[in-house]
N, C-alpha and C positions, 0 to 999 in steps of 0.2 A: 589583501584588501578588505576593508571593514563594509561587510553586507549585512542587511539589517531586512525584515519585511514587516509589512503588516496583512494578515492574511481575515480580511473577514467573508462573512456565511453570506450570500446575494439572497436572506431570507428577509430582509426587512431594509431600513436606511439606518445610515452611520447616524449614530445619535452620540452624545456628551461624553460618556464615556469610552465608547471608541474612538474619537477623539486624540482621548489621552494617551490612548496606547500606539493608534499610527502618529502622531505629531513627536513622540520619545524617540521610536525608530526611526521618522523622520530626521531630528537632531543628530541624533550618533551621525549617521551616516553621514550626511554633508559635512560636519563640522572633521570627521577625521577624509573627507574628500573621494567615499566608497558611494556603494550601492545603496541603493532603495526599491525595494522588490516591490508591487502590488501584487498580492496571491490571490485570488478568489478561490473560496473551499466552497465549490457546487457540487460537492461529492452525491447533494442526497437531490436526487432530481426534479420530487414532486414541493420540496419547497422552494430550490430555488428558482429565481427567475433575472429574464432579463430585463427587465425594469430597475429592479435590486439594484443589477452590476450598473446601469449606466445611471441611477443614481449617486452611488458612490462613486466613479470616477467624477461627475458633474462637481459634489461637495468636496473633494480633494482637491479640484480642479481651482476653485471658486476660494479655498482657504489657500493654496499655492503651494502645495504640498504633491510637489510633481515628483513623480517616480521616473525610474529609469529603463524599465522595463514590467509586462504583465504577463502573470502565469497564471493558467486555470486548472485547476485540480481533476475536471472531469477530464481532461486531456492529455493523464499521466497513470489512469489506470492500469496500464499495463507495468509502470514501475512499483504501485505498490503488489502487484499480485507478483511479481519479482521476491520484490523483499518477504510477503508470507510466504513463499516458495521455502527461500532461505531460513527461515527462522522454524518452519516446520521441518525441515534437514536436519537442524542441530537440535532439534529435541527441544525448543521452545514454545510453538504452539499446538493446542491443543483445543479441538473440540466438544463443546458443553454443548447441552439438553434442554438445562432447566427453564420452565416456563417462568413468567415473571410472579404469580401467585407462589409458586413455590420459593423461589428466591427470596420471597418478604418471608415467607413463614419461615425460613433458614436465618433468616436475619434478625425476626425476633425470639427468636430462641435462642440467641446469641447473645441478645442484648440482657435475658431474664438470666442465663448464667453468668453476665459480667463478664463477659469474651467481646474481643471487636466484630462486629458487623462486618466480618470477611466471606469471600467466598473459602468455602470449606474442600475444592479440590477435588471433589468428587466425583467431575468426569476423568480424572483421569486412570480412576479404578476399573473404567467402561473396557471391557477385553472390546476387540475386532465388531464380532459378533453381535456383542451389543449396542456398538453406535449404529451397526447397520439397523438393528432390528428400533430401534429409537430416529434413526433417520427416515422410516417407513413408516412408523406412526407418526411422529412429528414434524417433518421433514429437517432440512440442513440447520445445525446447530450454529451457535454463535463460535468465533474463534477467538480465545484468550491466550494473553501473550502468560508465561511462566515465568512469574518473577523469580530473581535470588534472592531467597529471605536473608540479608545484608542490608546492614546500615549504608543509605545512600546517600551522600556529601556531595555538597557545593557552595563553593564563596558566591552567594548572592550579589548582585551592583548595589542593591539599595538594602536587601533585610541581612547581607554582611555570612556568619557560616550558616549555610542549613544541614539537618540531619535527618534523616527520615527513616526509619524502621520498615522497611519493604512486607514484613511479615507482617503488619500492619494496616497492607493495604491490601484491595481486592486483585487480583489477577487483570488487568483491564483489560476488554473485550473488543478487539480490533477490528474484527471484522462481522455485520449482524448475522443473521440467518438468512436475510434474502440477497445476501451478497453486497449490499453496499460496504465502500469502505467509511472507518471512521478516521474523526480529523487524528486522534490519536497519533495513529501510526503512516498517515497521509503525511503529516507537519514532521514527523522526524524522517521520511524521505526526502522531502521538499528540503527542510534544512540541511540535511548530510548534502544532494546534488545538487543542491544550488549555492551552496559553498558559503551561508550565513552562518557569519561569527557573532553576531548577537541577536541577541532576542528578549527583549521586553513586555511583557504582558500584567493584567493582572495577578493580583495578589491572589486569588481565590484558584490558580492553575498550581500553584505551587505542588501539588498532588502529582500531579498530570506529569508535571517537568519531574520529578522522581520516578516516575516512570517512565518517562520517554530518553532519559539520563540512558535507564539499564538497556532498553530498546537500541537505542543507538551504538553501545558499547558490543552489543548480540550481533548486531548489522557490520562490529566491525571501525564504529566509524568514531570520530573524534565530538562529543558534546559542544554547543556552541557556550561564548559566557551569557547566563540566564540571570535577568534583574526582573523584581515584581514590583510593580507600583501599589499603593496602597489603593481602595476603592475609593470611588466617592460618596460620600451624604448630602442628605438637604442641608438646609443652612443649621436647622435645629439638631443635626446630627442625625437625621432619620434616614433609613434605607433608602434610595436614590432609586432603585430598582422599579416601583411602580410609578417613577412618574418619568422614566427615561423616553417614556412614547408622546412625550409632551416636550422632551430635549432634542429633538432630531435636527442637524444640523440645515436643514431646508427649512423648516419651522424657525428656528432663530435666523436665516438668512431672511425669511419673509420677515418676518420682524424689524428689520434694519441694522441688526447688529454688523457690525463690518470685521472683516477677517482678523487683520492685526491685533485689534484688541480683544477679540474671543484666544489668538494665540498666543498675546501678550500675556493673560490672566495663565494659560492651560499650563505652560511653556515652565513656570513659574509655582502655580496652584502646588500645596503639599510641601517644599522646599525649605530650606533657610535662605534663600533668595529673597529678598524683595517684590513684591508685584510690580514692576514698573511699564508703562507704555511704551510700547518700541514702534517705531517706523515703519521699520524694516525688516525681513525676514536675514538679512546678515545679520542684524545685530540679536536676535534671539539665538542664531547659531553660535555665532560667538562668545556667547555669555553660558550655553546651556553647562549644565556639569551634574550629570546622574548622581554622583556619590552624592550628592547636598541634598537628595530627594530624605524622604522618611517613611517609615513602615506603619503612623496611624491613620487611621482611617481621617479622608480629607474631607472638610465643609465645600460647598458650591451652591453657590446662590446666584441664579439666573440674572436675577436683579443687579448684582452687579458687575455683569458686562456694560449697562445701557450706559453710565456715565463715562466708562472709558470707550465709548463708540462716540460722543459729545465730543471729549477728550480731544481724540484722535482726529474727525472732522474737521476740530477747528483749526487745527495745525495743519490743514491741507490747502495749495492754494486754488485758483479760480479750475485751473484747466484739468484741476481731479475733477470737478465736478459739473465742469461747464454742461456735456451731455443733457446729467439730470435738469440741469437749469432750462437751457433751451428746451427742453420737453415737457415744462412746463408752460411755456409760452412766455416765458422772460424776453424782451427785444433786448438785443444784443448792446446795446446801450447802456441797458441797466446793469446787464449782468453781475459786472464788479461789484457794481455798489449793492447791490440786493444781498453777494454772497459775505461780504464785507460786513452789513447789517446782521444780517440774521446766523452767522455761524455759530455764534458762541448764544445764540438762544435756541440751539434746536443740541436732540438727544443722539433724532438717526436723519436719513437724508428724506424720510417720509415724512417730516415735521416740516420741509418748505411749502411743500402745499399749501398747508395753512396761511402760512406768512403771505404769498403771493395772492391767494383767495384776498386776504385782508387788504394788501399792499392795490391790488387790481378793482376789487368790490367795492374796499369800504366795511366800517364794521357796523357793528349794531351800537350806537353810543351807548355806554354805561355813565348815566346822568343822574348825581342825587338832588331830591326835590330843595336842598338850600344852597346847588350849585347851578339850576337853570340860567336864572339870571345873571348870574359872572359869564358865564360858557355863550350865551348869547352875545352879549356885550363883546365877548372877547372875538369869535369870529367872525362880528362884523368889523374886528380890526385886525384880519388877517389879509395879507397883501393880495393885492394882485399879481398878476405876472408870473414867471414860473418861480418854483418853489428851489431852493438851493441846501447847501446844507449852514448855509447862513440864516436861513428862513425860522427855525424854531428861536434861536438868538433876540434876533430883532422883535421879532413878534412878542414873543413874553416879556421883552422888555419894555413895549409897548401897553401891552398888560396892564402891568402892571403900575409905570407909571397912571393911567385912566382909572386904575381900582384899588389900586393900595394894597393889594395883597402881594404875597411873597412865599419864597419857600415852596413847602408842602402845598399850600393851599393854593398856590398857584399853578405848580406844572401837572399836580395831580389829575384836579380835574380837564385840563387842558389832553394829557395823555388819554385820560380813559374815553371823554367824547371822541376822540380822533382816531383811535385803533378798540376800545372795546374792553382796554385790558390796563390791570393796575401795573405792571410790570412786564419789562420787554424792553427791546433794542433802545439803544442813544435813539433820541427823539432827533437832533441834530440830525442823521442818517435813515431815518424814516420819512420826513417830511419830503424829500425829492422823490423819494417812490408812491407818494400814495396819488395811486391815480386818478381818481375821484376825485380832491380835491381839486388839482392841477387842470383838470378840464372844465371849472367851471363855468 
């Protein structure tokens, strides 16, 4: 069965780019009729919290990206102290000293010989004796997994073969000195025992996954298929990194962006697919297909979700939004017609305020000093009686026969004294709602 997770840190809220990467494992899964894991990795305790986690369930909850089971990481400690068990058996890990001042000084002395910035192995020269007597001045060391310096392969989903030079990279460091684990070697338990066959992440792990490749193979266990998604950028191509704390999925939910089409654009974004607006969450499952993704780096521009949330709204009809309407104070009368009116002039469902403010109030007329006297004239030949959607019809026909004008110069000024605004709903479909008028 095809299991898939998305495992994030409860040290912040799911923002843009996370996103991307549970909405991919999202698709695999449903579309081939598997699993969808939520992992929470609270491994490190003083930052996570529980605020964290029940926001990200809320935002997952809220985009429709419903999982089928949740796992927490602080509540499987004892499986990873298992596996370092095992891996210290077979001669894999190994206890280092180095402080992190020293590490940079090994690292630039690396870098002035034109050598990689590796760890240099050194603790494992340490006899018995001397990690005790280094465990007494410094206390408990870090523990690094022992790589095989081997070329390490894998057919990527999306960057196709990869190769990695193991000798290459640093020995990664599993577990700290005050005994936390890290996600490293936490994420290839979790995957080996919870039986995920895929795994999609950023591009910038591709490291990580060569190492967790060897880790798992040491444990025994079968690597799952590993695809990277490209990152994203600003629109100008600029690192997305410092403004992700202005991406956060509750932040664009307050904004009015509506789900489908922030999933519409994600689902899509990077691909040789099309962007297109979808409905529904079947028809993005149906259409997704990983291999069409690409390996450069993708633009994202906030700005354009707002028109496919327009988009999307207006293609919905009365009783998606009846709620927000009544909660405005729409009588149930109007409802139809008001959402009839104003769909296709609003961005997000926060733009009816306005309309109904107008529709209920009245606006401020926007009157120019050579249109006073036509606008005068003209709405003392506005009907009595209630207003219809025949009302704007007769009336400017009226108009106009009494003033000779036509065109532009007629319904213009006619719209802006009556709503405030040069531009906006059929006037036909306005004229039965504005309440003002009708109570004269």
């Amino acid at each position: 069965m095809t299991t898939t997770r998305f495992a994030p840190s409860p040290t912040g809220f799911i923002h843009i780019g996370n996103l991307r990467t549970a909405l991919m494992n999202f698709l695999i899964a449903r579309k081939a009729g598997g699993e969808f894991i939520l992992r929470i990795d609270d491994t490190d305790p003083e930052r996570s919290k529980e605020e964290y986690v029940d926001g990200i369930k809320q935002d997952l909850e809220w985009l429709g990206l419903h999982w089928n089971r949740v796992e927490r990481q602080s509540e499987r400690l004892d499986q990873y102290a298992a596996a370092a068990d095992k891996l210290r058996d077979i001669g894999r890990f190994y206890e280092a000293f180095e402080t992190p001042t020293e590490l940079d000084l090994k690292r630039k002395k690396q870098l002035n010989m034109s050598k990689p910035p590796v760890y240099d192995r050194a603790a494992l020269a340490l006899s018995e004796a001397e990690r005790e007597a280094m465990r007494a001045e410094r206390g408990n060391g870090v523990w690094r997994f022992k790589l095989d310096h081997e070329r390490i392969e894998w057919n990527d989903g999306i960057l196709g073969d990869i190769s990695i030079d193991a000798a290459s990279v640093s020995d990664p460091v599993l577990i700290r000195g005050d005994g936390q684990v890290l996600y490293t070697i936490a994420s290839v338990v979790d995957d080996t025992e919870m039986g995920v066959t895929n795994v999609v992440r950023g591009s910038d792990h591709v490291t990580n996954t060569a190492t967790q490749i060897q880790i798992m193979k040491a444990l025994g266990a079968t690597p799952p298929a590993f695809a990277h998604h490209s990152l994203l950028t600003g629109p100008q191509g600029e690192a997305l990194s410092k403004r992700l704390g202005t991406l956060a999925l509750r932040d664009l939910r307050e904004q009015g962006i509506q789900p489908m089409a922030l999933l519409s654009m994600m689902a899509r974004l990077g691909s040789s697919d099309p962007i297109e607006l979808r409905m529904e969450m079947a028809e993005l499952i149906d259409g997704f297909e990983l291999s069409h993704f690409g390996a450069a780096p993708t633009k994202f521009d906030v700005a354009d979700v707002f028109p496919m949330t327009g988009h999307y709204l207006q293609a919905l009809p009365l009783a998606k939004v009846a709620d927000q309407i009544t909660a405005l104070g729409v009588p149930d009368d109007l409802a139809e017609a008001f959402w009839t009116v104003t769909r296709d002039n609003i961005t997000t469902l926060k733009d009816l305020d306005g309309w109904w403010t107008l529709f209920r109030d009245g606006a401020e007329p926007d009157i120019d000093d050579e249109d006073k006297e036509f606008v005068a004239q003209a709405m003392a030949l506005l009907p009595e009686g209630p207003l219809d959607t025949t009302t704007w019809k007769s009336w400017t026909g009226a108009v106009k026969d009494a003033t000779g004008r036509k065109g532009r110069g007629l319904f213009m000024p006619l719209r802006k004294a009556l709503t405030g605004q040069s531009h906006g709903p059929d006037m036909s479909g306005v004229m039965p709602l504005l309440q003002v008028i009708k109570a004269r």
